[in-house]
N, C-alpha and C positions, 0 to 999 in steps of 0.2 A: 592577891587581887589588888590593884592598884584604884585607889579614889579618886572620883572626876576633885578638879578645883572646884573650889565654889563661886557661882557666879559672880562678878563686881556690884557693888548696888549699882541700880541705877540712879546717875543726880541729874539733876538739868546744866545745861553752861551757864557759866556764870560769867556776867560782862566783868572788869574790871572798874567799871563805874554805875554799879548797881546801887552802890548809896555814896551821900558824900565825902563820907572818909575814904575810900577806896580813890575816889577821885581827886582828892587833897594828895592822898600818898603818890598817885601815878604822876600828879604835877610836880610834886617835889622830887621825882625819882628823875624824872625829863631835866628839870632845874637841874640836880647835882649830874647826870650824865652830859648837859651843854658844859657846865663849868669844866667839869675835868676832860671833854673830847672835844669838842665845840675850838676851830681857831680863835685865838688870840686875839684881840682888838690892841693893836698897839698904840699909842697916842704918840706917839715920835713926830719930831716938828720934820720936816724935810728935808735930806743932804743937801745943800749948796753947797760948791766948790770955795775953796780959797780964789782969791783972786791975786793973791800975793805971786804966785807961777803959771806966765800966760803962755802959751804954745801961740809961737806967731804964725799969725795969721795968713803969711806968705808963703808957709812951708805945703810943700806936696803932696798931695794923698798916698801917694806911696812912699814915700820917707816916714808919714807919719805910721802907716800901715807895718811896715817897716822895723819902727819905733816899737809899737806895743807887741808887736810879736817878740821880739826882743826883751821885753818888758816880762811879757806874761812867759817865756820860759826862764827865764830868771828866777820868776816867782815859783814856777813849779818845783825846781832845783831844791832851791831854799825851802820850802815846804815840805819836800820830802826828806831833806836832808834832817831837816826839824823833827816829821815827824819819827825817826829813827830812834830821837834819843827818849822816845814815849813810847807808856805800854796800855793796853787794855782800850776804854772807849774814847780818852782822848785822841790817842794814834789813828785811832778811826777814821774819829770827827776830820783830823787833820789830811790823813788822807785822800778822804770824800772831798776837800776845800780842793787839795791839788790835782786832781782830776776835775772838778770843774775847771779850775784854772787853766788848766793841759787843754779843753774841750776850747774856753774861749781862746786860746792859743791857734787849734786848731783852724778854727773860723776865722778868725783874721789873717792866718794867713792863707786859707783857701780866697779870701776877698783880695790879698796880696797877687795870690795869682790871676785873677780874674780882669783887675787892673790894667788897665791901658796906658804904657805908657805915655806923655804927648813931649812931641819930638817940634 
């Protein structure tokens, strides 16, 4: 013959800020979960360009359009070629960089074709 379980007691729910230590620890549990999950605040002052190398000002939109796709698969080349000679999460990282790269590649030159020439 098999015995019932014995019932659970019964408790009441208990809030998590039923007194103020309870509440000190949930704020500090919040605190250390923003710090370590929470983005980044980064204080980086702004990229500005060099002014040292100007892209004149009279060149084409489609030469220039042109230009970066040229540009940006280069880069992709290069990055893969790079990322080959690496293993585990660096090759990763590198890879993810060169598929962005490939994607802006992409879109400049679908904007390449969209281009009009003027005649």
């Amino acid at each position: 013959m098999s015995e019932t379980p014995p019932n659970p007691p019964i408790t009441e729910s208990v809030s998590p800020y039923e007194s103020l230590n309870s509440r000190k620890l949930h704020e500090a549990a919040e605190r250390a979960l923003d710090h370590y999950l929470a983005p980044a605040h980064i204080m980086a002052t702004p990229y500005t360009p060099s002014s040292m190398f100007m892209v004149n000002p009279q060149t084409d939109t489609e030469s220039l359009l042109a230009n970066a796709c040229e540009s940006l698969a280069s880069a992709t080349v290069m990055l893969g070629d790079f990322a080959g000679t690496l293993e585990g999460p660096s090759r990763n990282t590198l890879l993810g960089i060169a598929q962005v790269v490939m994607l802006g590649e992409l879109a400049v030159n679908q904007v390449l074709d969209n281009v009009v020439p003027k005649e």
